[in-house]
Backbone bond lengths (Angstrom), bond angles and torsions (degrees), N, CA, C in turn:
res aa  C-N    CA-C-N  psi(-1)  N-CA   C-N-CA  omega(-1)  CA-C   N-CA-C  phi
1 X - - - 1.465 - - 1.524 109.81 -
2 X 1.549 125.97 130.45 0.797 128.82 -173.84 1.985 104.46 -72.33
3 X 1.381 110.42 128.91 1.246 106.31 170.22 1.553 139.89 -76.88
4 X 1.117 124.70 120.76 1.389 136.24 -170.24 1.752 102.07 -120.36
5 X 1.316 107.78 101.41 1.362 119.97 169.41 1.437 104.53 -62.06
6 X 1.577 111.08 143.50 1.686 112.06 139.75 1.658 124.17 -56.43
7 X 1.462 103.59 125.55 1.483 127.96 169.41 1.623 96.13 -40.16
8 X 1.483 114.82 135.09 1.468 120.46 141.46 0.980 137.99 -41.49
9 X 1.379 108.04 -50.22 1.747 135.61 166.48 1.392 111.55 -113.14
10 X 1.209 123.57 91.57 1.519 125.18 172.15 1.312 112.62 -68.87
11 X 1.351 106.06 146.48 1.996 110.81 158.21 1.297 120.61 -34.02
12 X 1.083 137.60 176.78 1.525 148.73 -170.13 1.447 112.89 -159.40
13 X 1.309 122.23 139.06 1.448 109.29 -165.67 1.597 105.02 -68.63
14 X 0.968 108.78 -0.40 2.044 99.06 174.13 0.864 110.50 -105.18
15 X 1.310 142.03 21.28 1.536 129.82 -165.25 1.800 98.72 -111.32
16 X 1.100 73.37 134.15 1.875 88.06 170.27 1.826 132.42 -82.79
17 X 0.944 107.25 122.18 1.224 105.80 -154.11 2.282 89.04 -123.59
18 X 1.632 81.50 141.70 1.955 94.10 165.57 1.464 106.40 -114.69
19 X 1.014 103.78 145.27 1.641 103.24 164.55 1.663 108.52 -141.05
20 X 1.493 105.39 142.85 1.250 131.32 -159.14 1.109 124.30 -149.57
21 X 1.319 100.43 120.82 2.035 111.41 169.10 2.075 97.72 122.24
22 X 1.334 121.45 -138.28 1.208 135.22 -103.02 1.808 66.60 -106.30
23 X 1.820 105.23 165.64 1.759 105.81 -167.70 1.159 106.93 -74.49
24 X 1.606 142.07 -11.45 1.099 123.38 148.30 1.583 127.55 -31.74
25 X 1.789 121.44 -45.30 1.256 112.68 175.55 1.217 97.34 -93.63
26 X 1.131 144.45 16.70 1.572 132.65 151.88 1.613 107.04 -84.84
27 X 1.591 145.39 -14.73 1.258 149.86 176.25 1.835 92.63 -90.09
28 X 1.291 149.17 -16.21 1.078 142.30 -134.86 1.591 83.62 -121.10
29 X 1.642 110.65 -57.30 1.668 109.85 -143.27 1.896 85.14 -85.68
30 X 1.320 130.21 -22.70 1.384 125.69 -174.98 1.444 102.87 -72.86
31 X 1.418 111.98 -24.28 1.397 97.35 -162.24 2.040 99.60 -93.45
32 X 1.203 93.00 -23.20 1.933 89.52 164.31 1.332 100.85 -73.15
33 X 0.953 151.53 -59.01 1.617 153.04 179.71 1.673 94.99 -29.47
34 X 1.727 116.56 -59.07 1.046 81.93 -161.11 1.663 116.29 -98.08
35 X 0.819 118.19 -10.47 1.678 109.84 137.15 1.703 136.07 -30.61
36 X 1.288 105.10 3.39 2.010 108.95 -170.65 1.024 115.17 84.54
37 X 1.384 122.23 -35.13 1.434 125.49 -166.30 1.601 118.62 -69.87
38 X 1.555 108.34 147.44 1.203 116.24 -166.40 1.223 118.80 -85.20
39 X 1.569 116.11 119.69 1.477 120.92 -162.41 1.700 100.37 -168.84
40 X 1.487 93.30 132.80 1.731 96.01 158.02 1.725 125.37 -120.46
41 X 0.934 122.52 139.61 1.440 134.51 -161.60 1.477 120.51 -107.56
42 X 1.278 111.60 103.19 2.179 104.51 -161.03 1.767 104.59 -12.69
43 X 1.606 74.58 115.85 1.550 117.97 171.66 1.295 122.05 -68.83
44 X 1.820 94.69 -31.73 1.645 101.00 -169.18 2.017 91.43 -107.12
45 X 1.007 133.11 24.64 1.204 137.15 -174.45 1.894 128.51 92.84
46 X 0.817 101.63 -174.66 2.090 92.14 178.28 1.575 109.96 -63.84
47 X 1.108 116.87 169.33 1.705 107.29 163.03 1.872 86.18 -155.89
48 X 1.466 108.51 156.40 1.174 132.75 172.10 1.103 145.20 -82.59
49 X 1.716 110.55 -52.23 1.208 116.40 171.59 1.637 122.77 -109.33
50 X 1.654 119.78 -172.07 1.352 105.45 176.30 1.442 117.89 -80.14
51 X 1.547 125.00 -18.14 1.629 122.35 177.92 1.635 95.66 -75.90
52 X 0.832 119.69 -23.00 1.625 99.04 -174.80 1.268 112.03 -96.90
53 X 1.206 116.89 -20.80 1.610 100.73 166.73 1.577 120.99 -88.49
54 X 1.524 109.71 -12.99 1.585 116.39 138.86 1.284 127.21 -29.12
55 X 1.025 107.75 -62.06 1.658 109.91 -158.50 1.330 100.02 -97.41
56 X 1.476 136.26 -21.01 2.022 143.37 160.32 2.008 87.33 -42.22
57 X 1.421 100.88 -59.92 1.331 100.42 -161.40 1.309 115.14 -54.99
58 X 1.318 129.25 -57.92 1.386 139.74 -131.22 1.607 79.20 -99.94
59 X 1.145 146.22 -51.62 1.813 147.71 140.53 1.286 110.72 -6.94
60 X 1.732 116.00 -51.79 1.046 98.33 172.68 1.768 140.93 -95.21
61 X 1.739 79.95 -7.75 1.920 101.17 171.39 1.815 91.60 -75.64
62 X 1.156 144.86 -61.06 1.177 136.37 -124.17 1.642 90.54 -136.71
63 X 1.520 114.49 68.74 1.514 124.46 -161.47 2.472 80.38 -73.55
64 X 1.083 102.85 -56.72 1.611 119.30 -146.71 1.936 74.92 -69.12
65 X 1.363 138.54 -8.85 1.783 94.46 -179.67 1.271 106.81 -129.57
66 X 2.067 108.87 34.90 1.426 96.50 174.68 1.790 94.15 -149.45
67 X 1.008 127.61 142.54 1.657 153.43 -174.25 1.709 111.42 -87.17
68 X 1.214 112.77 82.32 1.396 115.60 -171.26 1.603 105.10 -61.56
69 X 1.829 94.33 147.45 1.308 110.00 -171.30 1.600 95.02 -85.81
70 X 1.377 106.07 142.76 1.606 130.34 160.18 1.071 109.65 -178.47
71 X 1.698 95.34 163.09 1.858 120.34 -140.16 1.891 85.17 -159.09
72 X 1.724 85.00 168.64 1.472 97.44 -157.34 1.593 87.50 -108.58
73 X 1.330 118.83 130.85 1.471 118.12 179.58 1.794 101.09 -113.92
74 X 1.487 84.15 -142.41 2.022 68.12 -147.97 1.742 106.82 -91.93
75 X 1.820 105.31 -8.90 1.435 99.39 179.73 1.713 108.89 -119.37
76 X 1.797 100.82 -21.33 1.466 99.70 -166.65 1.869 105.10 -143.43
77 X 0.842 141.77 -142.03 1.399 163.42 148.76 1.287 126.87 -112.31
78 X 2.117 107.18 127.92 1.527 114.54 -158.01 1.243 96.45 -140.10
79 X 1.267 117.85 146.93 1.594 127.32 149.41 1.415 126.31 -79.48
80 X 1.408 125.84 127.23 1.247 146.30 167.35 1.898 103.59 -52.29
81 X 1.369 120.78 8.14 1.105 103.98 -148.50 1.891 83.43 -142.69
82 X 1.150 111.93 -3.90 1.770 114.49 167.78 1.775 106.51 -156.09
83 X 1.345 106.43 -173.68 1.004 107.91 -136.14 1.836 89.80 -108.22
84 X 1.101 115.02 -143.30 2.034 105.64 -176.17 1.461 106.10 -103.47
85 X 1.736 120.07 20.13 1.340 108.52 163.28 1.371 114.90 -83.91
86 X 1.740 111.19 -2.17 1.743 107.18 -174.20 1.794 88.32 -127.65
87 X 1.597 85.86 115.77 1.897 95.89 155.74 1.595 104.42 -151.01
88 X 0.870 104.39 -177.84 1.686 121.04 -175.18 1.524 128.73 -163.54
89 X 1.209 115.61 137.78 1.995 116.97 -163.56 1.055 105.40 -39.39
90 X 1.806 110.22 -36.11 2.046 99.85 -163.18 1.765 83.93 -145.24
91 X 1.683 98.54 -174.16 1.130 86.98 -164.58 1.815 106.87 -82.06
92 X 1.170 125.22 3.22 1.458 122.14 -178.50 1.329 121.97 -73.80
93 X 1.663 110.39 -43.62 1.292 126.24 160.06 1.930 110.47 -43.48
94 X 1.208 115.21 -58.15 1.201 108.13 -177.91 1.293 138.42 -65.58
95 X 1.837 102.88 -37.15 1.647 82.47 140.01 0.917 138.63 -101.68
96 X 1.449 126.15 54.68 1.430 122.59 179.41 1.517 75.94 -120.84
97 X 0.977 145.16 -38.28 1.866 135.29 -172.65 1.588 101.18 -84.75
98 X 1.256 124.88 -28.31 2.164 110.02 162.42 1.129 116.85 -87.81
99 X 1.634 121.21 -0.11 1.824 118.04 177.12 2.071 87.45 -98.98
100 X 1.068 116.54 -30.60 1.418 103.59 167.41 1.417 133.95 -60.25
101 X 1.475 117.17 -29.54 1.278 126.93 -173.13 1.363 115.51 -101.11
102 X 1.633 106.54 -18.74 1.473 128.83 -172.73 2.222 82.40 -80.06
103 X 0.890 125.67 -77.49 1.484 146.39 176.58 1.560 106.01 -25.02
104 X 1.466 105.17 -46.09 2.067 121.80 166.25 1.472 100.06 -66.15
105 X 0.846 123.77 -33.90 1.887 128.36 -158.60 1.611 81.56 -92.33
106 X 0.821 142.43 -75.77 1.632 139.80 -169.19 1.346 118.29 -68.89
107 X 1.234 140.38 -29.79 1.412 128.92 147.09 1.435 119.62 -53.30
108 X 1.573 125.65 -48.67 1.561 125.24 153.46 1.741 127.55 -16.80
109 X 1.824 83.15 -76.70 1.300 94.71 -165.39 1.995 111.91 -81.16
110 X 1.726 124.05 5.68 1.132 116.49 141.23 1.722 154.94 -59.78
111 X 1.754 68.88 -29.11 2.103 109.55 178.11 1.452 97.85 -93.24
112 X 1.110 147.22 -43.85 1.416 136.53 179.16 0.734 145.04 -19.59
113 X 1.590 132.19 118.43 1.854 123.88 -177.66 1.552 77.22 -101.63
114 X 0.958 169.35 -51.84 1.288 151.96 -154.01 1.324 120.60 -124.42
115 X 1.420 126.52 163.36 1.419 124.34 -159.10 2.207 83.23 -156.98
116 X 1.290 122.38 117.06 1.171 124.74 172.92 1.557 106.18 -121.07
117 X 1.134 102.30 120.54 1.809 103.05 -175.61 1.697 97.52 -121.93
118 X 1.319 96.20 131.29 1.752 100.05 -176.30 1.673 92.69 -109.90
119 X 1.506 131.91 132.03 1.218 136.38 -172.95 1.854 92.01 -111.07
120 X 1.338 126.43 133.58 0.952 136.50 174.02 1.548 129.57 -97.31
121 X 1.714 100.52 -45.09 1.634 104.10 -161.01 1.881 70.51 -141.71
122 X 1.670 96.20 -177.35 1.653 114.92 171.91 1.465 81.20 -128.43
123 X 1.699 139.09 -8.27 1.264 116.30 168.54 1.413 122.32 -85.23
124 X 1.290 97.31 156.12 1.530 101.68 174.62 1.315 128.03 -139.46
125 X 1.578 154.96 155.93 1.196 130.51 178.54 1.550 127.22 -127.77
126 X 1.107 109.23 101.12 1.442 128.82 178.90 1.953 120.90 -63.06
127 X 1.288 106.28 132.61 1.086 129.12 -173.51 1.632 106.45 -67.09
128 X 1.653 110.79 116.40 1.142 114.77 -163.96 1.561 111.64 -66.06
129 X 1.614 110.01 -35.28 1.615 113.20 158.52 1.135 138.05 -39.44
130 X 1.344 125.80 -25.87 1.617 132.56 -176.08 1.676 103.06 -155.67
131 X 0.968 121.88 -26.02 1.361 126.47 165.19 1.613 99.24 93.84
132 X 1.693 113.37 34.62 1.406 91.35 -177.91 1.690 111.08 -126.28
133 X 1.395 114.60 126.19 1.139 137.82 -178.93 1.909 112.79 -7.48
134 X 1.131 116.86 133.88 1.424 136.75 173.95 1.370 115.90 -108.05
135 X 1.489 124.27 157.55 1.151 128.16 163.60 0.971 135.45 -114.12
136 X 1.565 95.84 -14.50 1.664 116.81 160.06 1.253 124.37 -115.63
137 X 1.341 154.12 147.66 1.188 125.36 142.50 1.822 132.99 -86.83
138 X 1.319 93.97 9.45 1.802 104.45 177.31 1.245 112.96 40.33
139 X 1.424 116.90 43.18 1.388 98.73 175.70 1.559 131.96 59.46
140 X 0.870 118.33 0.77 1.885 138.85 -177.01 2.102 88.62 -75.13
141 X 1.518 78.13 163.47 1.260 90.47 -175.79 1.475 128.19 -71.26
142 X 1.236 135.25 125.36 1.449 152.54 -177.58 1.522 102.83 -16.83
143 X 1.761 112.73 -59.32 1.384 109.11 168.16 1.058 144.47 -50.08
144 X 0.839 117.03 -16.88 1.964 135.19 170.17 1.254 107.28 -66.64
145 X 1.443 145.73 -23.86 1.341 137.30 -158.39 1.441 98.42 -146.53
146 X 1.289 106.25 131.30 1.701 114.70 147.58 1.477 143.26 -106.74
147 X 1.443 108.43 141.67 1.585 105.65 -160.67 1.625 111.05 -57.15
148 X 1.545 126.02 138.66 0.767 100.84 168.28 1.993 114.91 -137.66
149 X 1.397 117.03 120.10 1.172 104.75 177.56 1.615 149.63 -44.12
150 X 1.092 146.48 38.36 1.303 128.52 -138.94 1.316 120.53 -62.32
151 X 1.309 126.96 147.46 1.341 148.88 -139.84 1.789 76.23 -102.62
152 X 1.417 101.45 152.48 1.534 122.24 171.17 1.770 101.56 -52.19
153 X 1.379 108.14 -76.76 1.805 115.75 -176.58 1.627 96.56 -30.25
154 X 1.699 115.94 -68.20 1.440 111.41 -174.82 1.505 119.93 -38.11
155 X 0.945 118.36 -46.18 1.625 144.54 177.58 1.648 97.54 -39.63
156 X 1.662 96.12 -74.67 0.988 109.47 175.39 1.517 132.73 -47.42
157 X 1.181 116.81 -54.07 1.407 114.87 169.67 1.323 121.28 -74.36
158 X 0.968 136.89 -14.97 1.340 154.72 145.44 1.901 106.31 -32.06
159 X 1.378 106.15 -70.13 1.159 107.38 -176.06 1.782 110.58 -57.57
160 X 1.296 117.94 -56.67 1.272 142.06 -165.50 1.612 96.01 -51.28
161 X 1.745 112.40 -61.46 1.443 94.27 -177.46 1.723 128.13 -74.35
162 X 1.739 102.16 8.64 1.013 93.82 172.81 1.738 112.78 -87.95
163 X 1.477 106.00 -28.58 1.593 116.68 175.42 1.600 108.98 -60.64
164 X 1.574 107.78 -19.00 1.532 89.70 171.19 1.278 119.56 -96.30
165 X 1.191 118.84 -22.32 1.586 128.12 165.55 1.079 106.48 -57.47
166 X 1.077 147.99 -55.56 1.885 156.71 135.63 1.420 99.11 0.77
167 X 1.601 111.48 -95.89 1.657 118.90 -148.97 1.708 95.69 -57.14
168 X 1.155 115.81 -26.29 1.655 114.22 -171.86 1.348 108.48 -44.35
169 X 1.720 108.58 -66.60 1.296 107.13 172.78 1.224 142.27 -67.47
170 X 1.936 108.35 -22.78 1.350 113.70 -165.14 1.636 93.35 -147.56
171 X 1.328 112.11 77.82 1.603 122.06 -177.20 1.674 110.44 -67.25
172 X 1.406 115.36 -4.54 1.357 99.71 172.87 1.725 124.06 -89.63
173 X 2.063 102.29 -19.18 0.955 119.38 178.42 1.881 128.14 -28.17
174 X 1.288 112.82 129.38 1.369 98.98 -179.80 2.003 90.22 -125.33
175 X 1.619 79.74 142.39 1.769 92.43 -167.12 1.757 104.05 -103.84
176 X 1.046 139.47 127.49 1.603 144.24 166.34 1.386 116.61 -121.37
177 X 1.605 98.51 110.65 1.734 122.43 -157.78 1.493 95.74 -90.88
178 X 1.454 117.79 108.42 1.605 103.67 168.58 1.951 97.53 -101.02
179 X 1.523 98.14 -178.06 1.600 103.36 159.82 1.653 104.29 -144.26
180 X 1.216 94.14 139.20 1.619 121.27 -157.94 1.457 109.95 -45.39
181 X 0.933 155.18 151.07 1.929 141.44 147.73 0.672 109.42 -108.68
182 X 1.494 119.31 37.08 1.747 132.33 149.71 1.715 103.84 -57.86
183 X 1.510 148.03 -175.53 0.960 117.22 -156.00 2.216 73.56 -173.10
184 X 1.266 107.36 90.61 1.293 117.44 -171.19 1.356 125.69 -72.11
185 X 1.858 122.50 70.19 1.219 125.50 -138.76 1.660 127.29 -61.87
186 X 1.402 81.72 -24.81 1.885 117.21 -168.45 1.914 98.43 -59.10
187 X 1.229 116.12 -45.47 1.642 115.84 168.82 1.176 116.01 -80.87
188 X 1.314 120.41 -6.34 1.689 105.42 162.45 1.561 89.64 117.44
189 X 1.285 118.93 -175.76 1.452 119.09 -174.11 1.575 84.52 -114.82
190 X 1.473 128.65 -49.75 1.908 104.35 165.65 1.138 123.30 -54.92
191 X 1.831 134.21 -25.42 1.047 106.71 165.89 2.002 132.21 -96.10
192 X 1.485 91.22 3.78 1.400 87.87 166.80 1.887 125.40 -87.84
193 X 1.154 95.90 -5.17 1.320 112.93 159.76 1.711 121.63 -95.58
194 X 0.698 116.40 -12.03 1.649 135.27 163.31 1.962 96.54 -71.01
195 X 0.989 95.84 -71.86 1.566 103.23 177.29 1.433 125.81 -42.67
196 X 1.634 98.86 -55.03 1.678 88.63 174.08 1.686 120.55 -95.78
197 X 1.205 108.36 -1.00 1.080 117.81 131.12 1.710 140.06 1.07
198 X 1.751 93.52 -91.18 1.528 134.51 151.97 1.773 105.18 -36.32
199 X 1.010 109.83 -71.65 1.396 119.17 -162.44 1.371 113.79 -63.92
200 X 1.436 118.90 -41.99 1.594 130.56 166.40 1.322 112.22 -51.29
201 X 1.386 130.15 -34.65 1.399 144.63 -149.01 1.561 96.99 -98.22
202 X 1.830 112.58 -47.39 0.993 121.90 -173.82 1.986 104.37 -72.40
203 X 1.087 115.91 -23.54 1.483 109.83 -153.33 1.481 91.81 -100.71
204 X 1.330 105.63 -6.05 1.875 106.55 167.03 1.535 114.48 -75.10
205 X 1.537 102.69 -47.13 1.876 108.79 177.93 1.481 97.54 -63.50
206 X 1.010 132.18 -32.85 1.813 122.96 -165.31 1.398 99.09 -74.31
207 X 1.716 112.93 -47.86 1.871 101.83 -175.25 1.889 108.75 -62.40
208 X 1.080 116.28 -40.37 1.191 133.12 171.72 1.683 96.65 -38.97
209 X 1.153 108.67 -85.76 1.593 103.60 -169.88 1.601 116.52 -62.88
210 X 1.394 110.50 3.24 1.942 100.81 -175.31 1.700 82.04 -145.47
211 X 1.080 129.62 86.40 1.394 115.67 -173.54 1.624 112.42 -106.97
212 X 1.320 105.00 11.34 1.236 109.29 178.46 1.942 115.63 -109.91
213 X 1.108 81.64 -9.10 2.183 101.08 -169.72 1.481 95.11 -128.03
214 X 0.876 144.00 -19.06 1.676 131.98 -175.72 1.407 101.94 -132.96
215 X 1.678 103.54 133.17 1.531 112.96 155.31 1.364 122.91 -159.89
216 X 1.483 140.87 -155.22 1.216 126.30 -156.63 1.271 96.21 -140.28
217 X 1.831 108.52 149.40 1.367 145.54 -177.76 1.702 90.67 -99.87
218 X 1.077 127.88 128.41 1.692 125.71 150.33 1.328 126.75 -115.49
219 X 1.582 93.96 56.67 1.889 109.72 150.27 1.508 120.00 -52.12
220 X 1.221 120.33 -35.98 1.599 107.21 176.15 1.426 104.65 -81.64
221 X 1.678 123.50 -20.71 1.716 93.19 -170.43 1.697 91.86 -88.67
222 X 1.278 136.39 -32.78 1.598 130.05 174.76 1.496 95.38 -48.21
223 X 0.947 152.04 -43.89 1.451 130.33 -152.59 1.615 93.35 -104.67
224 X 1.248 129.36 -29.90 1.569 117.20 158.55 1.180 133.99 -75.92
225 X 1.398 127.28 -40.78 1.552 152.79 155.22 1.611 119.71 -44.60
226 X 1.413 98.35 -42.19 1.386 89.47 -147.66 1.722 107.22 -129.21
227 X 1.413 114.69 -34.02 1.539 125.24 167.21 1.671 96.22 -70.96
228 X 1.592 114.46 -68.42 1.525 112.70 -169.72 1.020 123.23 70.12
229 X 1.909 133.88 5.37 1.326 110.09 -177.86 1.125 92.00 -137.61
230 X 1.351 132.30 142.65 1.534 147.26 126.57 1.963 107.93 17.03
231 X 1.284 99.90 -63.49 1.336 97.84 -161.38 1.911 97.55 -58.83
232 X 1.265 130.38 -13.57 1.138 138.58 -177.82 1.820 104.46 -73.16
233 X 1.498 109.69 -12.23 1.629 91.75 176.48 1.501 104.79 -110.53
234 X 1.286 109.76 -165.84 1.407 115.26 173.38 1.486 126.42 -95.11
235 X 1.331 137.15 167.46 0.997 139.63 176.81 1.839 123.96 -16.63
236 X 1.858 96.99 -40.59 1.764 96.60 -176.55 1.571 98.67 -89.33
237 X 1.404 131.30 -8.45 1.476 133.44 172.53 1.528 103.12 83.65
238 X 1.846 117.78 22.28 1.018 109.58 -168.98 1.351 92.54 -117.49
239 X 1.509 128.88 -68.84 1.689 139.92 175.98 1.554 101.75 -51.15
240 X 1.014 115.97 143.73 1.532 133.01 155.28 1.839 112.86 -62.65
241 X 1.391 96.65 128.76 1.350 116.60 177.00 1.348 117.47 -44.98
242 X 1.493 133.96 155.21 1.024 135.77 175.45 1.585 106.58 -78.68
243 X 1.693 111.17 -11.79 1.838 111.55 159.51 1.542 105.70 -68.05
244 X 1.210 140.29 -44.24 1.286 157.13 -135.41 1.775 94.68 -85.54
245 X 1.818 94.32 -62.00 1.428 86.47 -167.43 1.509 117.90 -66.78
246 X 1.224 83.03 -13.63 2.173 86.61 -170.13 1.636 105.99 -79.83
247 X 1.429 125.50 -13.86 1.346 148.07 178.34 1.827 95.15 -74.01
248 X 0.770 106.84 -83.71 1.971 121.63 173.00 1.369 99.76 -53.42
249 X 1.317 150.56 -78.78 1.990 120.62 170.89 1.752 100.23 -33.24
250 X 1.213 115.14 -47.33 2.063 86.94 -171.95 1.665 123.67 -63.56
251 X 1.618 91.55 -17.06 1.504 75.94 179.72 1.925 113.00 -111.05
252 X 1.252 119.32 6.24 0.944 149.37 -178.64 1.931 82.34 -80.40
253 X 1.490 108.60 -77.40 1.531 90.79 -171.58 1.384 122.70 -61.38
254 X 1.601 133.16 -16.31 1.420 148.50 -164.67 1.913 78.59 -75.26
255 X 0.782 122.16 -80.19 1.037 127.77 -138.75 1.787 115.07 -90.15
256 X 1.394 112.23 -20.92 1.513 110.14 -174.97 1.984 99.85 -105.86
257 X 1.280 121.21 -50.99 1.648 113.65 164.90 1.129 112.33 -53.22
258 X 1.759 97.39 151.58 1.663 109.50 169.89 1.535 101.68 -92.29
259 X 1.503 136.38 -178.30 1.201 132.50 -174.85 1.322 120.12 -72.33
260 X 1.145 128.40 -1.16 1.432 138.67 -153.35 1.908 94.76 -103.04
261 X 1.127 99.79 -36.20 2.207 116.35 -179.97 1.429 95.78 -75.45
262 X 1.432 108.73 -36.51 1.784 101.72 -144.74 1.770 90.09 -86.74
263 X 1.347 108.81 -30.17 1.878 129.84 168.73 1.636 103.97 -29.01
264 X 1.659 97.32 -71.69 1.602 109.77 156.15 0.847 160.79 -80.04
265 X 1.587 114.76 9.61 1.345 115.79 154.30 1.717 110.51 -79.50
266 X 1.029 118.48 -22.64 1.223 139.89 -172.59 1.727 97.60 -64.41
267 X 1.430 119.09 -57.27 1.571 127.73 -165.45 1.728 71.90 -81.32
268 X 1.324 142.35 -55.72 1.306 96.49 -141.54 1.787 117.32 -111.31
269 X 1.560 83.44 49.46 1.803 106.99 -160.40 1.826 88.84 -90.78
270 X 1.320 142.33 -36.67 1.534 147.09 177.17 1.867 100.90 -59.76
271 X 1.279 109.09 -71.78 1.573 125.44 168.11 1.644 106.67 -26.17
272 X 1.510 123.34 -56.49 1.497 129.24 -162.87 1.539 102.58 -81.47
273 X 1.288 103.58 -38.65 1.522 101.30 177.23 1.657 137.70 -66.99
274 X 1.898 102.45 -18.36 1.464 135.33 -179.18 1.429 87.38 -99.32
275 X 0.914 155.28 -48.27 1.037 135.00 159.80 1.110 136.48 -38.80
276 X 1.442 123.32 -41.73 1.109 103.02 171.86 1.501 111.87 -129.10
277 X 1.686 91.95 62.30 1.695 109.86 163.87 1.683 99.05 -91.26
278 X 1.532 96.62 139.88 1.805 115.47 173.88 1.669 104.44 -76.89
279 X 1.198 123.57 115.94 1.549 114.30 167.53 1.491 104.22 -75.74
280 X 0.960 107.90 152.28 2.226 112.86 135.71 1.661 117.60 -54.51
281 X 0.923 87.85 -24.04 1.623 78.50 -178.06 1.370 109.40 -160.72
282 X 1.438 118.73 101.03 1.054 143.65 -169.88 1.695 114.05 -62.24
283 X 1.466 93.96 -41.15 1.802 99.34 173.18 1.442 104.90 -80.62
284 X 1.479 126.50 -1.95 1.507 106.25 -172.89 1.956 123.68 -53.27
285 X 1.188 122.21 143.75 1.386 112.30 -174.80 1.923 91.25 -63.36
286 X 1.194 121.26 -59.04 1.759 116.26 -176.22 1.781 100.17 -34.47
287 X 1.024 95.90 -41.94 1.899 86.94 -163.37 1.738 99.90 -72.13
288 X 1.188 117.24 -43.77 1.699 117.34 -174.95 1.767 106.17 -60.05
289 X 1.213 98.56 -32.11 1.810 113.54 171.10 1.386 114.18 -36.77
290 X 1.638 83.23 -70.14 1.529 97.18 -174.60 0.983 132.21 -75.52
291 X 1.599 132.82 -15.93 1.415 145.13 151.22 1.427 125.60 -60.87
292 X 1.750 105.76 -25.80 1.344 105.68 145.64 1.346 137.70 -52.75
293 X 1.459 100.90 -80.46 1.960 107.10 143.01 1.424 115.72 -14.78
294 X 0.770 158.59 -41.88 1.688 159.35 -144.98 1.448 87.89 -117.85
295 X 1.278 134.33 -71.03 1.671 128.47 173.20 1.573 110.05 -41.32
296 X 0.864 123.77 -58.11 1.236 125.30 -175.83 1.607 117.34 -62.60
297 X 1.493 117.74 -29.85 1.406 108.88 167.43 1.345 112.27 -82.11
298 X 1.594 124.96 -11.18 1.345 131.57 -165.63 1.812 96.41 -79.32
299 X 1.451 100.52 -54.77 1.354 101.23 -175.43 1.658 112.26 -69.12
300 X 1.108 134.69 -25.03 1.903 126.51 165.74 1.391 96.45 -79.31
301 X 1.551 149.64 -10.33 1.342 118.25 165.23 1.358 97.34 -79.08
302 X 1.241 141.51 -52.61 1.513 141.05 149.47 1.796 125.08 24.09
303 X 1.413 75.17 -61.95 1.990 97.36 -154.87 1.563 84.89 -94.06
304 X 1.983 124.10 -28.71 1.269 108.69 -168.29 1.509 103.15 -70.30
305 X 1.558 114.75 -28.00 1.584 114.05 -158.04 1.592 94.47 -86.35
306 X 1.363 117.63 -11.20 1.422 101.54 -162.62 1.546 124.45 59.15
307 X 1.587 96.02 63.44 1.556 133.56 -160.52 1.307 89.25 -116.07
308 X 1.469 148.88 -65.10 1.280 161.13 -122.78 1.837 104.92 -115.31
């Protein structure tokens, strides 16, 4: 069994937590969401590597000294700088909908007891026009971008100046670096192991240099180490199973909550599950009943935790 110590300082059911980068922290921050708990989950869409969630960040610390990139695609308007949950009819709309989410991302991550960054790839793909880093590629044509490897140090400093752009504003912040066990088929299975590789290597020099504010989640070695089988991914044999992820939240909660969170996930494990029961009939008055009922116990576990 791969070992996962108890946190020094565990979570608390009030603490606010962001999570950011690759769909591993998009399976992580939905599943605190749907627990009550306070958390936001890239606003501006997934991102992959460590330069791009660099520059999401520091975009969103330093909205007034940088000019977001967007371009006219083939049905609407996008930023080079999130992913296809932000577009807009023309280009004004669009940045007025990525200076909004960029503005959500920086009020978050000032208030934050937690900071979860999921690192996916060490690749990244840069805009053959200026050569400067993307977070999406929108589907645009292959020629527009070149592959680019990042070197461990890059990796590394990458992360680091984002932890200082971080502690600047919000010095209490504590950051937890996972890497994805998404399994990136398109580089080959030697080079997606080449990649995370990179990133493991890199997310060792970062705890090293911040060893008191940054440390590591090992969701990719539990789902390599320790599940080991196929039946642990999904259908393309690439994402982790919906058995897998619910395996990694148990030990994620064993080990990062103090007992007082784990109290409530426990009370509010009936609530999460009615929630997301499918009716027949969504307008039924019984079903609006009962979603009342379910709000109403959500909000007195609330007021019990001193949530509200």
């Amino acid at each position: 069994m791969v070992e996962v110590p108890e946190w020094r300082n565990p979570m608390s059911v009030t603490d606010h937590s962001v999570f950011l980068g690759s769909c591993f922290a998009q399976y992580m921050g939905e599943r605190f969401q749907s627990f009550g708990l306070s958390a936001l989950c890239n606003p501006l869409g997934v991102l992959y590597n460590p330069e791009s969630i660099r520059l999401q960040v520091r975009a969103a610390l330093h909205a007034d000294e940088v000019e977001i990139p967007v371009f006219k695609a083939e049905r609407d308007w996008r930023s080079w700088w999130a992913g296809t949950l932000i577009s807009g009819k023309d280009e004004q709309e669009c940045r007025t909908v990525t200076e909004g989410a960029l503005q959500m991302l920086r009020l978050s991550l000032i208030s934050a007891d937690w900071l979860f960054l999921t690192l996916g790839t060490s690749v990244c793909y840069r805009l053959q026009a200026n050569g400067e880093v993307v977070a999406n590629c929108h589907k645009e044509p292959h020629g527009r971008f070149r592959e680019d490897w990042l070197s461990m140090p890059a990796c590394a400093d990458a992360l680091s100046a984002l932890t200082d752009d971080l502690l600047g504003e919000n010095p209490e912040l504590r950051i937890v670096l996972t890497v994805s066990p998404f399994r990136y088929a398109k580089y080959g299975f030697h080079g997606n192991q080449v990649a995370k590789s990179t990133l493991i290597l890199a997310v060792e020099e970062v705890m090293r240099r911040y060893p008191d504010r940054v440390s590591y989640f090992p969701a990719y070695e539990i789902v390599l180490d320790e599940l080991r089988d196929y039946r642990f991914y999904a259908e393309d044999m690439l994402h982790p199973s919906g058995v897998a992820v619910d395996y990694i939240w148990q030990r994620l909660v064993q080990s990062a909550m103090n007992p007082a969170m784990r109290k409530y996930l426990q009370e509010y494990a009936p609530i999460r599950s009615g929630l997301c029961h499918k009716p027949l009939n969504p307008e039924a008055a019984a079903y609006r009943k009962f979603l009342a009922n379910l709000e109403e116990k959500a909000k007195m576990l609330r007021v019990k935790y001193n949530m509200e």
